[in-house]
KENU-16595 format. One line per 4 residues: for each residue x, y, z of C-alpha. Coordinates in pm, 1 decimal. Example, Ala and Ser with C-alpha at 12.3 -4.5 7.8 and 13.67 -1.06 7.14 Angstrom:
! residues 2
1230.0 -450.0 780.0  1367.0 -106.0 714.0
END
This chain:
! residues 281
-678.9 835.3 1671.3  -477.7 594.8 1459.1  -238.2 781.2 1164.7  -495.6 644.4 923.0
-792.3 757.9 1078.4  -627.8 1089.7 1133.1  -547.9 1101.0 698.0  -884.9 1012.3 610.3
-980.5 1248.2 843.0  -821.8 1542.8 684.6  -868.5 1417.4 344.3  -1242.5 1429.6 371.8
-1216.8 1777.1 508.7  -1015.5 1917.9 203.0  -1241.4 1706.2 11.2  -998.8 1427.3 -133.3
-925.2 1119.7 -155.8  -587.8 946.4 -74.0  -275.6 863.5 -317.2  -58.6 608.5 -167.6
232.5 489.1 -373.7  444.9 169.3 -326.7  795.3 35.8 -356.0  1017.0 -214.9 -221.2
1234.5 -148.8 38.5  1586.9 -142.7 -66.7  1549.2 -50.4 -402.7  1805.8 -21.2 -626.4
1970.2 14.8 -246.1  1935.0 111.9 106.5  2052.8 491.2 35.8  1843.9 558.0 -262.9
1548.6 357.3 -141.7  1568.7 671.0 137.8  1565.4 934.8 -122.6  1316.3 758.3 -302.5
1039.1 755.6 -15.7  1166.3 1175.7 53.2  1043.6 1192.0 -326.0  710.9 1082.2 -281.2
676.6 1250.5 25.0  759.4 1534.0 -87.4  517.0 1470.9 -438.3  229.1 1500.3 -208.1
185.5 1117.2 -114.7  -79.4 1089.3 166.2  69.1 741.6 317.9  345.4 512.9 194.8
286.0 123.6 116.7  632.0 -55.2 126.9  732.6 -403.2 42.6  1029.2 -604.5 192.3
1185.6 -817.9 -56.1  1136.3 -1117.5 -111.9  1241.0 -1378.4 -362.2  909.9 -1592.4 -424.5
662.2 -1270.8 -455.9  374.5 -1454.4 -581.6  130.3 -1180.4 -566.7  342.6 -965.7 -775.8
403.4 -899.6 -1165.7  770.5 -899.3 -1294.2  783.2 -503.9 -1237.7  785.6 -578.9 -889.3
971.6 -903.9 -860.3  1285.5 -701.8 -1065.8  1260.6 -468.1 -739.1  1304.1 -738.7 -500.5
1563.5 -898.0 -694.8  1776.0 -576.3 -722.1  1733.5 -488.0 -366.7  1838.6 -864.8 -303.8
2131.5 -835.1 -497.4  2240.9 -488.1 -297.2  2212.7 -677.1 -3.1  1879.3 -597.6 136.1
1789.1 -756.4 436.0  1548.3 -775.8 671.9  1713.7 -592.2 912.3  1808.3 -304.9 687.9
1414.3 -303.1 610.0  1340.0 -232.0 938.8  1659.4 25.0 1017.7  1485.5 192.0 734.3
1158.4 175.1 830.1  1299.5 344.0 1173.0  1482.4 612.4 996.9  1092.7 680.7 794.6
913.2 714.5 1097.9  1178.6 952.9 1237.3  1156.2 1217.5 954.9  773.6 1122.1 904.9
613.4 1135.1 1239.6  268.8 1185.3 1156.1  260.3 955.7 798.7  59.0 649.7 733.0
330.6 349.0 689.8  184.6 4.2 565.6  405.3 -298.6 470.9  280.1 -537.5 194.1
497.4 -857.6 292.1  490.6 -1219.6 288.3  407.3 -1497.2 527.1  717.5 -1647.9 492.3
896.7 -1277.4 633.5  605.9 -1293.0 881.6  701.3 -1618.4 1078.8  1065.3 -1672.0 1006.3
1338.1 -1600.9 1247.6  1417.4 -1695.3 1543.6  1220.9 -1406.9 1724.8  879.7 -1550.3 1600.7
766.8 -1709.8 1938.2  696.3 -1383.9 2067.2  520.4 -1231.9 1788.7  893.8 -1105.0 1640.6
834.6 -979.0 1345.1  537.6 -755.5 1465.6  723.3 -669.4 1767.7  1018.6 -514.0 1549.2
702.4 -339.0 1307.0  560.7 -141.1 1660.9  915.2 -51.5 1737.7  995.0 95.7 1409.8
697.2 289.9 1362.3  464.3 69.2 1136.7  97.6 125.5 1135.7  -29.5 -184.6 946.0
32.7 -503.7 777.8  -80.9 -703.7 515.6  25.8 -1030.7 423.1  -42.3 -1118.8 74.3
-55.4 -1502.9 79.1  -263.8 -1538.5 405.9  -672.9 -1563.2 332.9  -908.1 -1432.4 619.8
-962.4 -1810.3 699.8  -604.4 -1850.3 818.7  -525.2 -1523.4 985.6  -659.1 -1563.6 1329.5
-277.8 -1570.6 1466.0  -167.8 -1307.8 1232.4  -447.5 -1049.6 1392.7  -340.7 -1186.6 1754.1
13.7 -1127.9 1689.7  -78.2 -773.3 1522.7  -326.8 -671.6 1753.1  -104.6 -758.5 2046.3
150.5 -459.9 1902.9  -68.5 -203.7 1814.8  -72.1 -325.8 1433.3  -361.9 -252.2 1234.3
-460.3 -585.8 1017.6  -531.1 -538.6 597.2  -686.1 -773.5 401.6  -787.8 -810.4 9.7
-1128.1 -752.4 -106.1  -1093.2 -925.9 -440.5  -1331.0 -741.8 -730.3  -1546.0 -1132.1 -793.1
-1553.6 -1159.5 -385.7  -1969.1 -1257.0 -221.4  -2141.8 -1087.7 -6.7  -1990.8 -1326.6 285.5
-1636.7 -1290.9 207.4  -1648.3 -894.6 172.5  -1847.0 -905.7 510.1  -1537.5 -1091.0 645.2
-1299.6 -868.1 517.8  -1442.9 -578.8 641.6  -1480.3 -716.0 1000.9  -1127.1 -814.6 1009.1
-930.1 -511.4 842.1  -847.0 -179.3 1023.0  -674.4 131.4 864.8  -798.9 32.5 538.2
-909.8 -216.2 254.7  -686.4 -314.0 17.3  -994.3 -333.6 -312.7  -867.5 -492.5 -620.4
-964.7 -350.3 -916.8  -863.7 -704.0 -1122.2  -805.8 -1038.4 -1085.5  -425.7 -1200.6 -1084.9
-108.4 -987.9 -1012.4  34.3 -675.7 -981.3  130.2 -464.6 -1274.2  110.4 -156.9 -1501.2
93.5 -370.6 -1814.0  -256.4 -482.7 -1753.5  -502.8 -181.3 -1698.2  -709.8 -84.8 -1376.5
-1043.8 -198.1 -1390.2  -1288.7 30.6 -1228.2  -1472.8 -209.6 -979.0  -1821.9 -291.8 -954.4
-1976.0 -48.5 -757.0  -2173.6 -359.7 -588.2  -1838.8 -420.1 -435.7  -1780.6 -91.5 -286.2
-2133.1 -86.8 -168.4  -2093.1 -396.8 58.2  -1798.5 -318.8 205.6  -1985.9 30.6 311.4
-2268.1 -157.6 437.8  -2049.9 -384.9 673.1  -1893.9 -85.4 774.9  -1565.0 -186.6 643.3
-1227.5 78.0 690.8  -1202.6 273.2 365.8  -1094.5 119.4 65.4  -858.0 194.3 -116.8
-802.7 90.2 -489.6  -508.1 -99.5 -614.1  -369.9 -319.7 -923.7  -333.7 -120.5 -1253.5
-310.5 223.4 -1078.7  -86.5 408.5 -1330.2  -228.5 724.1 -1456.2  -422.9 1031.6 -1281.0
-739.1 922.6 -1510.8  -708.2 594.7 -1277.1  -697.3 746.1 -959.5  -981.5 976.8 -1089.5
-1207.7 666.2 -1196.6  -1114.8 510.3 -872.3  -1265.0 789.8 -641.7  -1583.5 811.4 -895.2
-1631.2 469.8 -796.7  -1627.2 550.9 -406.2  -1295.5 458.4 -346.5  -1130.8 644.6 -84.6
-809.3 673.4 -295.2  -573.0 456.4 -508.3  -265.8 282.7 -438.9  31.2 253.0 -756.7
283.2 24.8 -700.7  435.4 -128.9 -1033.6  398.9 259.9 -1205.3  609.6 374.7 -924.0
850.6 88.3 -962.9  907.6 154.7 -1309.8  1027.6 460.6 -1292.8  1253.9 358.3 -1015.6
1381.9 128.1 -1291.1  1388.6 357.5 -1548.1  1607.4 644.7 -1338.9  1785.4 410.6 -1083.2
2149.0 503.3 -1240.5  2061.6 892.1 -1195.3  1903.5 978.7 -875.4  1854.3 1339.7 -905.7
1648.1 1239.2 -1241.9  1511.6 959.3 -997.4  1372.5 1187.1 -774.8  1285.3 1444.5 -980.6
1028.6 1181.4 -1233.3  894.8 1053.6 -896.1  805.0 1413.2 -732.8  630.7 1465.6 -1060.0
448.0 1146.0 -1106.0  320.8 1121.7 -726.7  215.3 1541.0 -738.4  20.8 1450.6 -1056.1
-163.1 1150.7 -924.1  -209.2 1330.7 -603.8  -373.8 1580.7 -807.3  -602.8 1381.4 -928.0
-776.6 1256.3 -553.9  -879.0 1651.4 -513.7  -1266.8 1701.3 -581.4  -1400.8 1398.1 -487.6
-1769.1 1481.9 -450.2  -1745.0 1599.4 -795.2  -1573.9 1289.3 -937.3  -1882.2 1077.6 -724.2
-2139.9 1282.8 -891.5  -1971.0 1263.7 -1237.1  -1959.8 888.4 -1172.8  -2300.1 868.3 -1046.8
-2429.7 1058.4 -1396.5
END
């Protein structure tokens, strides 16, 4: 049984859904990046989403491109990301770890003609991988290169997506989907919009991995709406990122804001039939 399949697994039988937070590797820097992810372990989150960074993040809001830039400027690399990513897995052995990266990351290097960077992601514990700027209609080698490692493949099932497209995502996805409760980028700034319930409806029918809701994630209420909708949890990225921001000159205050936040949204995934049924009324 694959990590995720073993979290949704246990979620369903304590009857919740998941909270996964993200961040960018690196940020503000290698060491406190590391105390950072102990924080939101330790919060309550169910899986960890993780960026490299990168300095054209088109998918991203400026919440998240300030990340990458900082962890540039500390000299994140993507080696560190991966020594990291090692060191994760090591205190973390049984804990969902997806990357959110970019093709660019994916194919560069001079280890690509052997699948490289997926290679390094199976040897440093990574359980999936989801490459924002590559649509299902150009993935074929990305899924070769992932399946060949044991790498579960994510794509995007955007909130406006047809019938045909959500079919394809879910046939091409494992772990999870990555459901998008708005259009454009990545951000606290612009609120979560709960998503059709159409949307969640054909992904279930093509018997899609579970989805799970991201973009405007920011507030328990969110992850709360998210799960009425028949999400099986909520990702929050730029929320996460600004409190990184915030407390990056303090880390005990860094770590003590995250705990908080990620117990409080964590909070929020627990009675999830009940949120349904509230939904459903």
């Amino acid at each position: 049984m694959s990590r995720y399949a073993a979290m949704f697994e246990r979620l369903d039988a304590a009857d919740q859904g998941a909270f996964v937070p993200f961040i960018t590797l690196g940020d503000p820097d290698y060491d406190t990046s590391l105390a950072i992810i102990d924080a939101l372990v330790a919060g309550g989150a169910d899986a960890l989403e993780l960026g490299f960074p990168f300095s054209d993040p088109v998918a991203d809001g400026p919440t998240i491109q300030r990340a990458a830039i900082r962890a540039l400027e500390h000299g994140m690399t993507i080696a560190k990301c991966f020594t990291l990513l090692t060191e994760v897995r090591k205190r973390y052995p049984d804990l969902p770890i997806g990357l959110l990266v970019y093709a660019n990351l994916v194919i560069g290097g001079d280890d690509n003609a052997d699948n490289g960077f997926y290679r390094r992601c199976a040897a440093a514990g990574v359980d999936s991988v989801l490459i924002a700027d590559v649509p299902t209609r150009e993935s074929a080698p990305f899924i070769a290169a992932a399946k060949q490692h044991g790498i579960a493949p994510i794509f995007i099932a955007p909130p406006d997506a047809d019938n045909t497209r959500l079919q394809e995502v879910a046939a091409l996805s494992e772990g999870y989907v990555y459901l998008l409760s708005r259009a454009g980028v990545t951000g606290a700034e612009t609120g979560m919009q709960t998503p059709a319930s159409a949307v969640i409806e054909a992904l279930q029918q093509a018997q899609s991995a579970p989805p799970l809701l991201g973009f405007g994630i920011a507030k328990p209420e969110h992850v709360q709406a998210a799960i009425g909708a028949g999400a099986a949890g909520a990702i929050s990225g730029s929320a996460v990122v600004n409190i990184i921001a915030e407390h990056q000159h303090d880390r005990q205050a860094l770590v003590t804001a995250l705990q908080d936040f990620v117990s409080q949204m964590k909070a929020a995934t627990n009675n999830r039939a009940a949120l349904r049924q509230q939904s459903d009324s």
